[in-house]
N, C-alpha and C positions, 0 to 999 in steps of 0.2 A: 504493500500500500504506500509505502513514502519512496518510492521508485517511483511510484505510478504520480503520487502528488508532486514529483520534481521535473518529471519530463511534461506532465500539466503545465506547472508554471513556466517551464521553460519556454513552452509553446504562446501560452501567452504573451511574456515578455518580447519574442520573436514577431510574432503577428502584431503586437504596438508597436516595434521599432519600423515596421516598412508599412502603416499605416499612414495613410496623408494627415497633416495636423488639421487640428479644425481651430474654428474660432468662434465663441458667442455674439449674435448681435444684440443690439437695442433693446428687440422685443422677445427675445430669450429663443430666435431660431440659430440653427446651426451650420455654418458654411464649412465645406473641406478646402482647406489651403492649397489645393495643390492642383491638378489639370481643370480643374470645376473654376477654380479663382477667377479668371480672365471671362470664362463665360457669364460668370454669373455679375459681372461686371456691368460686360456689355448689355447684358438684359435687363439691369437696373437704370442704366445711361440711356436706353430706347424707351423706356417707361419713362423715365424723365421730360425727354422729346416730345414724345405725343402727350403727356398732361399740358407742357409748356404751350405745345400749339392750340391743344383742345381749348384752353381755360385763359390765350391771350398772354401769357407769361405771369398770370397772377393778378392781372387788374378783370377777370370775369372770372375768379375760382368761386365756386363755392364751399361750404363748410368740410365738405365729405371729400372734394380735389384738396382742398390744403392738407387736410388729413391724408392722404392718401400720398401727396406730394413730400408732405415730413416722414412717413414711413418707410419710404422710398431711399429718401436722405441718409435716415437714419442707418441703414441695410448699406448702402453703400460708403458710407462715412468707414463702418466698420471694416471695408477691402482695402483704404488707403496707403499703401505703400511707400508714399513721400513723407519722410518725416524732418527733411529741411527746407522746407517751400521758402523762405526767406535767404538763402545762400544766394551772393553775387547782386542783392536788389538795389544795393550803393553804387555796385561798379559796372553791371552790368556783363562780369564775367561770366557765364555760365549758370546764366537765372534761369530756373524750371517756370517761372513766371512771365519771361519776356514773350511778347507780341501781342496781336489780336483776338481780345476776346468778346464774345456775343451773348448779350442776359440774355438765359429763356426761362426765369423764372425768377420770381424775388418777394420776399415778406415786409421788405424795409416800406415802413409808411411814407418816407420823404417822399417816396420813388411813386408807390402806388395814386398818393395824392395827386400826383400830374394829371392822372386819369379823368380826374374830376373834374377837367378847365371847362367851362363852355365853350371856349371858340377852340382849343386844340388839342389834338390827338398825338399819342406818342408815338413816336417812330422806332427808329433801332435805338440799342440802347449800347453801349459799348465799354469796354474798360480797355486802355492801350498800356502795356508794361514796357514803357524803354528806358530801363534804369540808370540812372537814380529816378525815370519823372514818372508818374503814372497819372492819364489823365482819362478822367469821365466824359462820354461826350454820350451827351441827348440828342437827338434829332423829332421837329417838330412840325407839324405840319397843320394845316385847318380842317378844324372837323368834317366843314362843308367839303372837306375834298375827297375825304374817306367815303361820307355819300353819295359824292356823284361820279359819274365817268368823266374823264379826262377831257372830252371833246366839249364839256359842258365846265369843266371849272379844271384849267391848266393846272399842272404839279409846282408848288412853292413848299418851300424847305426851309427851316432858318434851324442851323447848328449850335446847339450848350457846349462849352466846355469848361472842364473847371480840374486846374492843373495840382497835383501834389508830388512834394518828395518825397521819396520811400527812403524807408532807412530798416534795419535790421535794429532787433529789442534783444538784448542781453539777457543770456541764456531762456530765450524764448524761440527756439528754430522755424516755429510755424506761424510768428506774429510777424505783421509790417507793420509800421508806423508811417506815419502819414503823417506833412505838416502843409495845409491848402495856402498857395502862394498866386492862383490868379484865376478870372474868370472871365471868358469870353462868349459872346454871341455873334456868330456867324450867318450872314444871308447867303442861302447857296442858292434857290432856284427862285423864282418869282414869276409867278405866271406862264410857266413853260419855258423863261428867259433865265438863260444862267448868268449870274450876279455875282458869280464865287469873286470877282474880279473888286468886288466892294470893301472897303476898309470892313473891319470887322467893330464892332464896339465891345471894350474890356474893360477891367480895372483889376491894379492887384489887391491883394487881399491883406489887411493888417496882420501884422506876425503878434502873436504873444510875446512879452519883455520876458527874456529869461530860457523862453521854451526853448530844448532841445530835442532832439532825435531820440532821445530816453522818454523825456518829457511833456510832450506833443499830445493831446487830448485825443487828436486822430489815429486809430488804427483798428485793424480787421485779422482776423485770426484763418489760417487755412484749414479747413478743415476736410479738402479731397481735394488729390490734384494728378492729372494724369497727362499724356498728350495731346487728350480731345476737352477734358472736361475740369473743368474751375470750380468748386465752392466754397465762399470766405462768408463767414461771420462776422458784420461793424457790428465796432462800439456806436453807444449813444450817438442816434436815436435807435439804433439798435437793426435784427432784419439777417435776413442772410441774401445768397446773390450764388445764382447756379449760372456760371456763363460757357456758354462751348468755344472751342478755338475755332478762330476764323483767319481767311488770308488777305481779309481787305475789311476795312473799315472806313472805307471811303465811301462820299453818299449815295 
């Protein structure tokens, strides 16, 4: 019998060592770490997609999409495999951050409030990483434009941007810091006539006395980050922001 109970354990011990690892998520399922990982990835980033387009990026969810959309999050939060999303974001060497990225989804109310304008509708919504700058750009356009056809009310475009510098937060590998140094608005199209040609109207933005790149009220925590797909967590006023990479952010 304890022959029999050692070549038992042995067997066991053997069959867990070439077992794929697993990992718990959020809501207590269970993923295998090992050929499963990537798929189950990408099936959580497609579920993403189509909530994103279904529900508008978040400005037509309702109760049961937002839900559906943080469980989603959640499950995928948990396959993150970049655990220095802030490497390079001063110098721009070799930032897992740098280029074009596209929101298709976001809880942040600043963002959502746009929604509400009566005379405009929001357009792309973008975040540009070229380190040290990382800059916001809205694109806006007239409601009347969204409801008619072109033939009847020509395409007008007018561009936000609003620039900051990224810095890296000590021993925090997944935070950037953020300190907002200018905003601009841009006339890109005007009646089917491109106007990109037109001064832009800006101002910079007051720096806090004192603040530095430690100290900076601004910053956003990464909480999944891959080749295709961004999402970071702001501080105050708070929200998170799912963007997918893109190769143009131009309007």
């Amino acid at each position: 019998m304890t022959r029999f109970l050692l070549l038992l354990s042995l067997l066991v011990t053997l069959t867990n060592a070439f077992a794929p690892p697993v990992v718990v998520n959020a809501r207590g399922g269970v993923f295998q770490l090992a050929s499963t990982l990537n798929n189950d990835a990408e099936s959580l980033k497609k579920q993403l997609l189509q909530l994103g387009a279904s529900y508008d990026r978040g400005y037509g969810a309702s109760t049961k999409a937002r839900k559906d959309v943080e469980d989603v999050i959640a499950d995928l939060e948990v396959l993150n495999t970049e655990t220095d999303a802030a490497r390079g974001i001063s110098s721009g060497q070799d930032s897992p951050l740098s280029g074009s990225w596209r929101m298709i989804w976001t809880t942040a109310q600043d963002v959502l409030v746009l929604g509400a304008s009566p005379l405009t509708t929001v357009g792309a919504i973008y975040q540009v990483f070229a380190p040290p700058l990382v800059t916001n750009i809205i694109d806006f356009i007239p409601k009347v434009q969204a409801l008619l056809p072109t033939s009847l009310f020509p395409s007008t475009l007018i561009r936000a941007e609003v620039t900051t510098r990224a810095s890296p937060r000590t021993d925090m590998p997944m935070r950037v810091g953020l300190n907002f140094e200018s905003v601009k608005l841009k006339p890109v199209e005007f009646l089917g006539m491109d106007v990109d040609n037109l001064p832009p109207f800006g101002f910079d933005l007051p720096q806090i006395p004192g603040a530095d790149s430690e100290s900076s009220p601004g910053y956003f925590d990464v909480s999944y980050l891959d080749d295709e797909l961004l999402i970071i967590r702001q501080n105050a006023p708070g929200g998170l922001f799912v963007l997918a990479k893109t190769d143009d952010s131009s309007p």
